[in-house]
N, CA, C and O atoms as a printed pandas DataFrame, in Angstrom:
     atom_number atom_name residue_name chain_id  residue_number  x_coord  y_coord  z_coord
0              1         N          UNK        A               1   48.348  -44.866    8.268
1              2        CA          UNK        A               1   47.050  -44.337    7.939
2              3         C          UNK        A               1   46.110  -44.571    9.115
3              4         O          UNK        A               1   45.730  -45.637    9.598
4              5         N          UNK        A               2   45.747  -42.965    9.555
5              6        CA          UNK        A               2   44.701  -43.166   10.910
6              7         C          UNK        A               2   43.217  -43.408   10.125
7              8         O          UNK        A               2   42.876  -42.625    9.238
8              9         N          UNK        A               3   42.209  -44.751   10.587
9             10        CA          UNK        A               3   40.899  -44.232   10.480
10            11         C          UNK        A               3   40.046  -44.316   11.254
11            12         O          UNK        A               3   39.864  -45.403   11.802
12            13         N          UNK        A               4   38.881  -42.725   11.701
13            14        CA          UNK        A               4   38.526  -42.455   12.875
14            15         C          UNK        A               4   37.166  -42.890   12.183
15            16         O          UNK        A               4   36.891  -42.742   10.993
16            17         N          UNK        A               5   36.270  -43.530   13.294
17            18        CA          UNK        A               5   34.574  -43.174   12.990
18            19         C          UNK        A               5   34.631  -42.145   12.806
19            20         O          UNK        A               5   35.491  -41.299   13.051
20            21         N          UNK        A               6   33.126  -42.105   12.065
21            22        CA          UNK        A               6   32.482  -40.520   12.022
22            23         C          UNK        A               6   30.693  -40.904   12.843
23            24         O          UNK        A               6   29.652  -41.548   12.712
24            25         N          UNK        A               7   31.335  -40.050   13.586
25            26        CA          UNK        A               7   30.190  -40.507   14.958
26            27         C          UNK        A               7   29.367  -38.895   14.928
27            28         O          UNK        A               7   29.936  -37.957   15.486
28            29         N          UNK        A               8   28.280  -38.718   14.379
29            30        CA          UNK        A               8   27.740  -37.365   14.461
30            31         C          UNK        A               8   26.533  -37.306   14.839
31            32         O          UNK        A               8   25.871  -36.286   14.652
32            33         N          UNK        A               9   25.933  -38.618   15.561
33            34        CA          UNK        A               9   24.874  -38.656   15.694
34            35         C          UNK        A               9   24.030  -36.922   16.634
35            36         O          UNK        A               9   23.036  -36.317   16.231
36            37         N          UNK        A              10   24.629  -36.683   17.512
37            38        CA          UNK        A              10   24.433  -35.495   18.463
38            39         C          UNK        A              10   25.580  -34.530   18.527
39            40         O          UNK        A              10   26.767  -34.854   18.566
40            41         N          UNK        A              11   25.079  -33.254   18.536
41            42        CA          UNK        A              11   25.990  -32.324   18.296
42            43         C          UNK        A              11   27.271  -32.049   19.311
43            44         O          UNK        A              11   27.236  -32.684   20.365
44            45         N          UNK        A              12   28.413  -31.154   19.094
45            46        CA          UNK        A              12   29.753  -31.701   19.952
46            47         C          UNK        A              12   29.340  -31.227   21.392
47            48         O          UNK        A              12   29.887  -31.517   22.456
48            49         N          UNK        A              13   28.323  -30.487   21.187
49            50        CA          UNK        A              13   27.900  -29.782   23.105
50            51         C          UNK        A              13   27.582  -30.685   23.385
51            52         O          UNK        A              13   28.410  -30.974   24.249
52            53         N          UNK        A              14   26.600  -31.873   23.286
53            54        CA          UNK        A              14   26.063  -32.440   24.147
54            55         C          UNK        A              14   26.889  -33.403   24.488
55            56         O          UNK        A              14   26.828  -33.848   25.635
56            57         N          UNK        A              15   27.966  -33.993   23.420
57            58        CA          UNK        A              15   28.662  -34.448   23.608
58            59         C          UNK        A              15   29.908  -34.365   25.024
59            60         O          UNK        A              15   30.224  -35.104   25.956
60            61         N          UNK        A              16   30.289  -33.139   24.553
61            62        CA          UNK        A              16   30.981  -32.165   25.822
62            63         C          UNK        A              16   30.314  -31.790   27.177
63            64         O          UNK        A              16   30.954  -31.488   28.184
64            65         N          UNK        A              17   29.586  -31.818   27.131
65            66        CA          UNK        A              17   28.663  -31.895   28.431
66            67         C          UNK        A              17   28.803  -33.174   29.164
67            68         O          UNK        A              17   29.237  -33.436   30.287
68            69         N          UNK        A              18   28.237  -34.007   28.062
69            70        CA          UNK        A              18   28.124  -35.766   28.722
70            71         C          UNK        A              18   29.496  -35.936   29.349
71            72         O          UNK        A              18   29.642  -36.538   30.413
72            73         N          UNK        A              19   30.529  -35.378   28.649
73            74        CA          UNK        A              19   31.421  -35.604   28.986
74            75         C          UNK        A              19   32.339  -35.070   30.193
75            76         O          UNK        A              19   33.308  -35.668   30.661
76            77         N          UNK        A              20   31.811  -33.758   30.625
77            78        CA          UNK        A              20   31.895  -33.150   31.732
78            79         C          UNK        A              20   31.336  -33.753   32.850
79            80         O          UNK        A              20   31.955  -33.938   33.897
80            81         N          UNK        A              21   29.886  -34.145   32.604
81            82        CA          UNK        A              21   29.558  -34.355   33.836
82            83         C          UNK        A              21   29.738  -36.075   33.980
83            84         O          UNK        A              21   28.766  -36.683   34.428
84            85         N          UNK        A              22   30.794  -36.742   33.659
85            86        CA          UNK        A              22   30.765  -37.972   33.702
86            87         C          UNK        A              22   32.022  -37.917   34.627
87            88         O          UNK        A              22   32.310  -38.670   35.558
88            89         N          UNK        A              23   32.879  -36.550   34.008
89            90        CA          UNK        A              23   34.412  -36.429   34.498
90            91         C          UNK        A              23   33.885  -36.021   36.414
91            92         O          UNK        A              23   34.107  -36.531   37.512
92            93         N          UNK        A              24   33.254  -35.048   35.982
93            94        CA          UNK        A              24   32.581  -34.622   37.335
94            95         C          UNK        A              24   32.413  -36.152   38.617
95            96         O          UNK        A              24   32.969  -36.297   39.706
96            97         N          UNK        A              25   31.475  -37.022   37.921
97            98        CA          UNK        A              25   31.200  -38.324   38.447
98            99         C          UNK        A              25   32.507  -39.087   39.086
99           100         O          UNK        A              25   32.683  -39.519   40.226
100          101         N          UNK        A              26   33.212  -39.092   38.132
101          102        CA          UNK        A              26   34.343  -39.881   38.501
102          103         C          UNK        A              26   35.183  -39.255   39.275
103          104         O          UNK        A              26   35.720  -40.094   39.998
104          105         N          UNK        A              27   35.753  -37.703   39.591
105          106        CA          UNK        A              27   36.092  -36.904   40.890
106          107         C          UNK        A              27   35.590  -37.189   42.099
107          108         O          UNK        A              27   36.241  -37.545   43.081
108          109         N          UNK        A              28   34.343  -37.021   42.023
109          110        CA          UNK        A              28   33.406  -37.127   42.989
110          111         C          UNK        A              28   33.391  -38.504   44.057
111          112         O          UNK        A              28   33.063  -38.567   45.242
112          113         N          UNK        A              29   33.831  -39.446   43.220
113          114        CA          UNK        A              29   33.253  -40.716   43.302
114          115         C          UNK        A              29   34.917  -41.133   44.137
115          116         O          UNK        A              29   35.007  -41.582   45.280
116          117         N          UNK        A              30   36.187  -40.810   43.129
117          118        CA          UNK        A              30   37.262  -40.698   43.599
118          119         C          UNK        A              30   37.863  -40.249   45.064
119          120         O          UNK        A              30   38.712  -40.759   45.795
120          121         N          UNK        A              31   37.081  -39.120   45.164
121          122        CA          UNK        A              31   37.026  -38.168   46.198
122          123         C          UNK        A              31   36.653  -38.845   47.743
123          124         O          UNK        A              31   37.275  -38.688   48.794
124          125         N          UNK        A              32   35.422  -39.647   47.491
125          126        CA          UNK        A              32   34.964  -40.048   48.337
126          127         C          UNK        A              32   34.910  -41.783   48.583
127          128         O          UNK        A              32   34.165  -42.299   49.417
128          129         N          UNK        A              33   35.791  -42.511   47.744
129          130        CA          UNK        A              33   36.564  -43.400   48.178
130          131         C          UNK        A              33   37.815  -42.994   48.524
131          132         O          UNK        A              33   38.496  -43.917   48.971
132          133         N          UNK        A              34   38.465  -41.727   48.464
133          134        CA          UNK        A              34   39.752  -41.071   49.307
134          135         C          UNK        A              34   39.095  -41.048   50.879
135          136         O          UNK        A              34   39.739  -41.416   51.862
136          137         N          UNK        A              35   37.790  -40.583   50.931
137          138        CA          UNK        A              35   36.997  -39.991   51.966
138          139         C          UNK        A              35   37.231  -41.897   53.255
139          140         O          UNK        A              35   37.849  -42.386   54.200
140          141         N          UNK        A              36   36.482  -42.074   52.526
141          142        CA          UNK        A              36   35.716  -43.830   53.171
142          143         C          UNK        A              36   36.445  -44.855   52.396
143          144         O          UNK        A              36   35.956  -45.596   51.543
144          145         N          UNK        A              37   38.026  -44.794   52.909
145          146        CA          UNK        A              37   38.548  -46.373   51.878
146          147         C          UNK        A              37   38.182  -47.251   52.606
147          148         O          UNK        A              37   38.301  -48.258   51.909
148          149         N          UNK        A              38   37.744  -47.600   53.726
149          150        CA          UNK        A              38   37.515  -49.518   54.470
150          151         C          UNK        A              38   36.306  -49.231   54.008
151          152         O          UNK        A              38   36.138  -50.179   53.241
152          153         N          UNK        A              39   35.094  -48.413   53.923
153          154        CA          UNK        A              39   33.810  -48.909   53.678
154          155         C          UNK        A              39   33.963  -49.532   51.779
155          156         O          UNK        A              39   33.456  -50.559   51.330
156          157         N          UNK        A              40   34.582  -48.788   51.220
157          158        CA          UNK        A              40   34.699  -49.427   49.572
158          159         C          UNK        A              40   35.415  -50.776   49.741
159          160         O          UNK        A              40   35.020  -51.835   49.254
160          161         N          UNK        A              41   36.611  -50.593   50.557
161          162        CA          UNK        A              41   37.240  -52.280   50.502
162          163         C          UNK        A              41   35.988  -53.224   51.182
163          164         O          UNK        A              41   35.710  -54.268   50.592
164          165         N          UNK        A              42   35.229  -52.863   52.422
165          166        CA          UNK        A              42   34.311  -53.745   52.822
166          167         C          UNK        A              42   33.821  -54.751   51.969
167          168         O          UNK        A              42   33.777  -55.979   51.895
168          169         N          UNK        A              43   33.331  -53.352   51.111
169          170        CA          UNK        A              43   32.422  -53.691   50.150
170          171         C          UNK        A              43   32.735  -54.542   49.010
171          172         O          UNK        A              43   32.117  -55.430   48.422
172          173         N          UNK        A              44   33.582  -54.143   48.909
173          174        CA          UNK        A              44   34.429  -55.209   47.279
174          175         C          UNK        A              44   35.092  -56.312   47.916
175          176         O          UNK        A              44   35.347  -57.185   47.086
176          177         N          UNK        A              45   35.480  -56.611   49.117
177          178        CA          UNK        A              45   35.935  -57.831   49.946
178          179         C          UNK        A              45   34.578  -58.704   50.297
179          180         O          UNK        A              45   34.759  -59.878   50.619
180          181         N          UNK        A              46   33.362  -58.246   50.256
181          182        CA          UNK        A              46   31.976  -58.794   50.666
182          183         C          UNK        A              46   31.399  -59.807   49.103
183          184         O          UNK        A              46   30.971  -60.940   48.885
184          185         N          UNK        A              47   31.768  -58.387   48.195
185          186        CA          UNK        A              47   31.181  -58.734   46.698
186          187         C          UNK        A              47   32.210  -59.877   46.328
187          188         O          UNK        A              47   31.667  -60.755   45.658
188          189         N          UNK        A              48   33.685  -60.124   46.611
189          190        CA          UNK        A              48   34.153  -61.034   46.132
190          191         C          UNK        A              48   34.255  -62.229   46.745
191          192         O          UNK        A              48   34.651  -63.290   46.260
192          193         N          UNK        A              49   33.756  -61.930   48.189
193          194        CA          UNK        A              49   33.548  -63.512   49.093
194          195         C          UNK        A              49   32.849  -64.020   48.491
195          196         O          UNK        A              49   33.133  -65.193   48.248
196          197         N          UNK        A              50   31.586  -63.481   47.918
197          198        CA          UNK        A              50   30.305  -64.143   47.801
198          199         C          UNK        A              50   30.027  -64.724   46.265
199          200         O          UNK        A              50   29.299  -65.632   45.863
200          201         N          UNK        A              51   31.105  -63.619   45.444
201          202        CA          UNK        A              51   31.010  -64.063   43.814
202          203         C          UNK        A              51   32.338  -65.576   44.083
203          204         O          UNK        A              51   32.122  -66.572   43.392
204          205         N          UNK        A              52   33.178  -65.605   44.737
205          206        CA          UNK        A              52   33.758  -66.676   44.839
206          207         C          UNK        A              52   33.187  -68.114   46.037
207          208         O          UNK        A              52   33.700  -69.225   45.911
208          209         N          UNK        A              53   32.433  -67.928   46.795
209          210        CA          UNK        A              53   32.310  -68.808   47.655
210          211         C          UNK        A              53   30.732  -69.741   46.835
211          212         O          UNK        A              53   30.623  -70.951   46.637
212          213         N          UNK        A              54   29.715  -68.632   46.519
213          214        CA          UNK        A              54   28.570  -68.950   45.945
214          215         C          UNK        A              54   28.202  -68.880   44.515
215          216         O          UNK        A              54   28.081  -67.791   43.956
216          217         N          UNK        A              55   27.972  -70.294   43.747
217          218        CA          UNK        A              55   28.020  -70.183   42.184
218          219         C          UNK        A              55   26.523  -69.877   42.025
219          220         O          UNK        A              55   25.580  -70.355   42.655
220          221         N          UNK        A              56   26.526  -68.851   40.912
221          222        CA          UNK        A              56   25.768  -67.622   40.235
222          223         C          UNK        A              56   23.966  -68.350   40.464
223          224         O          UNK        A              56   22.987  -67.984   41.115
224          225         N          UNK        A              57   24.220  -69.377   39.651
225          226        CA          UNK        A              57   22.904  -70.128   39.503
226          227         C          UNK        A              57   22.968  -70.593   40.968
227          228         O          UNK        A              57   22.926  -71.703   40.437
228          229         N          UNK        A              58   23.033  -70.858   42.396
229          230        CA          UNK        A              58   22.639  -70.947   43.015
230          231         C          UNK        A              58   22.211  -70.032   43.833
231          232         O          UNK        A              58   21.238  -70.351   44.516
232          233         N          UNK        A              59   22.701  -68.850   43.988
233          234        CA          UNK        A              59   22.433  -67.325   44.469
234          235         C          UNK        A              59   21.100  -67.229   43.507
235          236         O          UNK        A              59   19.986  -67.409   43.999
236          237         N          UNK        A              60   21.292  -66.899   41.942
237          238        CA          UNK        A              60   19.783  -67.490   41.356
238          239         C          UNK        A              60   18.821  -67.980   41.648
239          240         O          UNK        A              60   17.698  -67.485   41.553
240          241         N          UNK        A              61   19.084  -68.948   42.018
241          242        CA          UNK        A              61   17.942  -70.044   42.761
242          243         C          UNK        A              61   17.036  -69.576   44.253
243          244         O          UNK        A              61   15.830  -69.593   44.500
244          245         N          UNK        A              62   18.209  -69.176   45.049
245          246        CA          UNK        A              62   17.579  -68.801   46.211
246          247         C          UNK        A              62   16.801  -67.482   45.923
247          248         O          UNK        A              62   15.655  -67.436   46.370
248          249         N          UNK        A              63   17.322  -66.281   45.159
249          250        CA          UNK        A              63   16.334  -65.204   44.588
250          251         C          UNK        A              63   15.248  -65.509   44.183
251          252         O          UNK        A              63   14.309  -65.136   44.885
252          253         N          UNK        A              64   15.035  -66.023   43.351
253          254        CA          UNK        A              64   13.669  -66.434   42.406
254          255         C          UNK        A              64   12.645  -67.085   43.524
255          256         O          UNK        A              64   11.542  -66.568   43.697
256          257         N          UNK        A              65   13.153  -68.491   44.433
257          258        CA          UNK        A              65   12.459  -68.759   45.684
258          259         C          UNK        A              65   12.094  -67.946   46.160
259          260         O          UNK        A              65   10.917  -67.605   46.042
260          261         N          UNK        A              66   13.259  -67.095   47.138
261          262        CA          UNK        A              66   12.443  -66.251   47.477
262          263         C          UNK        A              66   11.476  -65.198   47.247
263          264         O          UNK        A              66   10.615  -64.945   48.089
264          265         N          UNK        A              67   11.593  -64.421   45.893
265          266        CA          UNK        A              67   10.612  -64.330   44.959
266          267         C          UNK        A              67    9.190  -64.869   45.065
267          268         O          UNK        A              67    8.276  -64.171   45.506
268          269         N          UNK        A              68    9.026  -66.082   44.666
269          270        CA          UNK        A              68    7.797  -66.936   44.686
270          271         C          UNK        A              68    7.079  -67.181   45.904
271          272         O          UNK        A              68    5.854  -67.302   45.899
272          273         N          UNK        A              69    7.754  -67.257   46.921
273          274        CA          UNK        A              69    7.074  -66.956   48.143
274          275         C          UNK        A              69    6.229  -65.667   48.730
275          276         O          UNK        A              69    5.147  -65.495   49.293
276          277         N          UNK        A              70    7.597  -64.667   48.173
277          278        CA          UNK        A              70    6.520  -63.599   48.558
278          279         C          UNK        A              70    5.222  -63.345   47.526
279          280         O          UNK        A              70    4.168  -62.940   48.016
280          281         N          UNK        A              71    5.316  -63.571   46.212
281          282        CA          UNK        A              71    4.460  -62.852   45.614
282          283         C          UNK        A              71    3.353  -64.150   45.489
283          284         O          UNK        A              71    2.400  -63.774   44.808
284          285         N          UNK        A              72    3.265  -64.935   45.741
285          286        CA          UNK        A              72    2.106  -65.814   45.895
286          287         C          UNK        A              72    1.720  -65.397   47.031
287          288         O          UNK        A              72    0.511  -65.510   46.829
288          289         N          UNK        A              73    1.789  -65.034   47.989
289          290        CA          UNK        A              73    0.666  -64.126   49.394
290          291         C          UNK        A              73    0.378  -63.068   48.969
291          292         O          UNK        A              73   -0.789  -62.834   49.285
292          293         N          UNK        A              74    0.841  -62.210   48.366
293          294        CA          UNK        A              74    1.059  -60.611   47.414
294          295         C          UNK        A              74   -0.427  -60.664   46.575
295          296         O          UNK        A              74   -1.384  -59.916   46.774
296          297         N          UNK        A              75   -0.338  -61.742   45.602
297          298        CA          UNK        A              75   -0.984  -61.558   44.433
298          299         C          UNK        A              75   -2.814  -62.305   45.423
299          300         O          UNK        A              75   -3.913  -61.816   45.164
300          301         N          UNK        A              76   -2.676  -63.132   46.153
301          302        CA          UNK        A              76   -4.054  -63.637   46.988
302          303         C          UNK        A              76   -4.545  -62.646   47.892
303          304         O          UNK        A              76   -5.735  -62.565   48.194
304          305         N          UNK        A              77   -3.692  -61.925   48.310
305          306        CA          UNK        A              77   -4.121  -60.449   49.270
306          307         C          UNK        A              77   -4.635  -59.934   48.463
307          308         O          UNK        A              77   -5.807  -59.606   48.648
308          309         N          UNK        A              78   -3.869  -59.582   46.990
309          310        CA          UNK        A              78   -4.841  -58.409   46.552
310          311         C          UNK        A              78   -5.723  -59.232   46.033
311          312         O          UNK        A              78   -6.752  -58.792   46.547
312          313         N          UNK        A              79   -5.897  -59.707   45.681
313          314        CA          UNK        A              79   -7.754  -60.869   45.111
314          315         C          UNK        A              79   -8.168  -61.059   46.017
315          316         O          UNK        A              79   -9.140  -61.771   45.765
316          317         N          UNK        A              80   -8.079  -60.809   47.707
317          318        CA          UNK        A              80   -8.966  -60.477   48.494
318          319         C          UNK        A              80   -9.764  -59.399   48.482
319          320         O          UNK        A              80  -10.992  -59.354   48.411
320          321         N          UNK        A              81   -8.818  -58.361   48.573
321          322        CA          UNK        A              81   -8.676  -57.001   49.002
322          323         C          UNK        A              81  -10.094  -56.510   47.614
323          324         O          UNK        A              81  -11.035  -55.716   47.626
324          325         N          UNK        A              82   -9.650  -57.296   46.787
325          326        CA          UNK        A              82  -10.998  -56.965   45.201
326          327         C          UNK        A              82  -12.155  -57.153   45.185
327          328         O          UNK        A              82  -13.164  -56.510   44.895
328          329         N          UNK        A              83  -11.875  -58.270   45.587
329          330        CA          UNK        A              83  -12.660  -59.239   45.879
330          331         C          UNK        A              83  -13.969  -58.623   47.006
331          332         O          UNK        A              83  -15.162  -58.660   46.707
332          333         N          UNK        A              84  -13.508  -58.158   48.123
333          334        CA          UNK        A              84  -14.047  -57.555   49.456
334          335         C          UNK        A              84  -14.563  -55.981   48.995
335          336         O          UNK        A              84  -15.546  -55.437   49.497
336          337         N          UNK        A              85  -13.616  -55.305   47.836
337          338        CA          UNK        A              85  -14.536  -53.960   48.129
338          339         C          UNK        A              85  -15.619  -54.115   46.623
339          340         O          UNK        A              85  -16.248  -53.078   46.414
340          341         N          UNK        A              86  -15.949  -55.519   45.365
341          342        CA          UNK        A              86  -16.830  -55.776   44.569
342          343         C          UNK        A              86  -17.689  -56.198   45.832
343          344         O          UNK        A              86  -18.814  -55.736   45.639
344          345         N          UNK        A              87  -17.652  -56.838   46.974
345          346        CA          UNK        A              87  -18.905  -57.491   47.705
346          347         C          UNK        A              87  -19.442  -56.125   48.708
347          348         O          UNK        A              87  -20.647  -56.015   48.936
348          349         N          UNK        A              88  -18.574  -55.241   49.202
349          350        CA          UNK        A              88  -18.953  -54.130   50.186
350          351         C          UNK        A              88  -19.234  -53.004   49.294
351          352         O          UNK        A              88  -18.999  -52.032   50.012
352          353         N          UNK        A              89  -19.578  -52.592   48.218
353          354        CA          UNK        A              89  -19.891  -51.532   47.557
354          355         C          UNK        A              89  -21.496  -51.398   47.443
355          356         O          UNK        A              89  -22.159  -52.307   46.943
356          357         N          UNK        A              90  -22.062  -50.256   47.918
357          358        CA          UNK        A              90  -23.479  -50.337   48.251
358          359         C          UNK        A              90  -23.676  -50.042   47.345
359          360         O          UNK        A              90  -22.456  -50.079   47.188
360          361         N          UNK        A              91  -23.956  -49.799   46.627
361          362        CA          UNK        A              91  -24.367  -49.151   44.479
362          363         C          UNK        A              91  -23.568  -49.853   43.684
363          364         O          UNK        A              91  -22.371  -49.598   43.823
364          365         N          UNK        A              92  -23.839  -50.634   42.917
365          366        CA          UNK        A              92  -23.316  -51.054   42.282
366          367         C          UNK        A              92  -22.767  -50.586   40.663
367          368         O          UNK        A              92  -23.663  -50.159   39.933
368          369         N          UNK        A              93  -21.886  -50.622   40.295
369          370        CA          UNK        A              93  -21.590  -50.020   39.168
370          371         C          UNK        A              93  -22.506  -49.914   37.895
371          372         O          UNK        A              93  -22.671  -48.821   37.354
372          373         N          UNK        A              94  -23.035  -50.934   37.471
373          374        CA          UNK        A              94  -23.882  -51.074   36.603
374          375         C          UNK        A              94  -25.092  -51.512   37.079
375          376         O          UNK        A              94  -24.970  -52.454   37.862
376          377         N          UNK        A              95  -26.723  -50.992   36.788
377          378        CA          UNK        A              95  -27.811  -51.155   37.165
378          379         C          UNK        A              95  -28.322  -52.708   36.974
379          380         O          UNK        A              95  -27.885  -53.557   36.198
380          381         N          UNK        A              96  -29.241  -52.790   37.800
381          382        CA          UNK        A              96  -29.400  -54.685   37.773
382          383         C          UNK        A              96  -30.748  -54.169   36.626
383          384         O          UNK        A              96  -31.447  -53.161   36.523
384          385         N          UNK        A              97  -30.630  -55.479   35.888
385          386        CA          UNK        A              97  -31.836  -55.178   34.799
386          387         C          UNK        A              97  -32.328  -56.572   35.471
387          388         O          UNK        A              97  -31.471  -57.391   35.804
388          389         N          UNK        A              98  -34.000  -56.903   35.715
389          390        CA          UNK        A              98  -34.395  -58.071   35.689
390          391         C          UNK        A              98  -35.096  -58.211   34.956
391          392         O          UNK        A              98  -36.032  -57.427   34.800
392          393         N          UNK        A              99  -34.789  -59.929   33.770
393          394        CA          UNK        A              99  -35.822  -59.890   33.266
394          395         C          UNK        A              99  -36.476  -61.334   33.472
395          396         O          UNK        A              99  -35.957  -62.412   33.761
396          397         N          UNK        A             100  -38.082  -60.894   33.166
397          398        CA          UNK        A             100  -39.002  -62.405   33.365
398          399         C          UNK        A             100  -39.356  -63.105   32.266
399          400         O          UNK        A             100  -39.861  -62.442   31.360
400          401         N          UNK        A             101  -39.222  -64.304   32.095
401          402        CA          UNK        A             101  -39.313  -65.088   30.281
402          403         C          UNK        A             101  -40.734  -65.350   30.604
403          404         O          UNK        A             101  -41.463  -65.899   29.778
């Protein structure tokens, strides 16, 4: 006894489509690791030096650092940069009201 889902969320075209152009993808993709095989081995010989030589949370670590470095100069530039065109704006947005008690 076979039992299949019943998967009908979207109709069988779109289905068939998705499915074309995925087949498409994977030709393509095939095609052109036939095209460039040392640049794909490079690449997957690079990705596995580094997933084997360097553990996850320390590659982690150095991201996020470096992270925090840049965007702490990032985020004070622009609170300059705000900062400088609220003080250089000759009209000011809202009218000064003065009042005398």
């Amino acid at each position: 006894m076979e039992i299949s889902p019943n998967i009908t969320s979207r109709p069988e075209s779109d289905r068939g489509s998705a499915k074309l152009r995925l087949e498409h993808r994977l030709y393509e993709f095939k095609a052109d690791m036939a095209e460039r095989p040392f640049l794909y081995a490079g690449i997957a010989f690079v990705a596995g030096f580094i997933a084997n030589t360097y553990p996850a949370r320390i590659l982690f670590l150095v991201v996020a650092r470096l992270f925090s470095w840049f965007a702490a100069p990032a985020i004070l530039f622009m609170g300059v940069m705000k900062l400088s065109n609220l003080l250089s704006s000759s009209t000011p947005d809202e009218p000064t009201i003065l009042r005398r008690p």
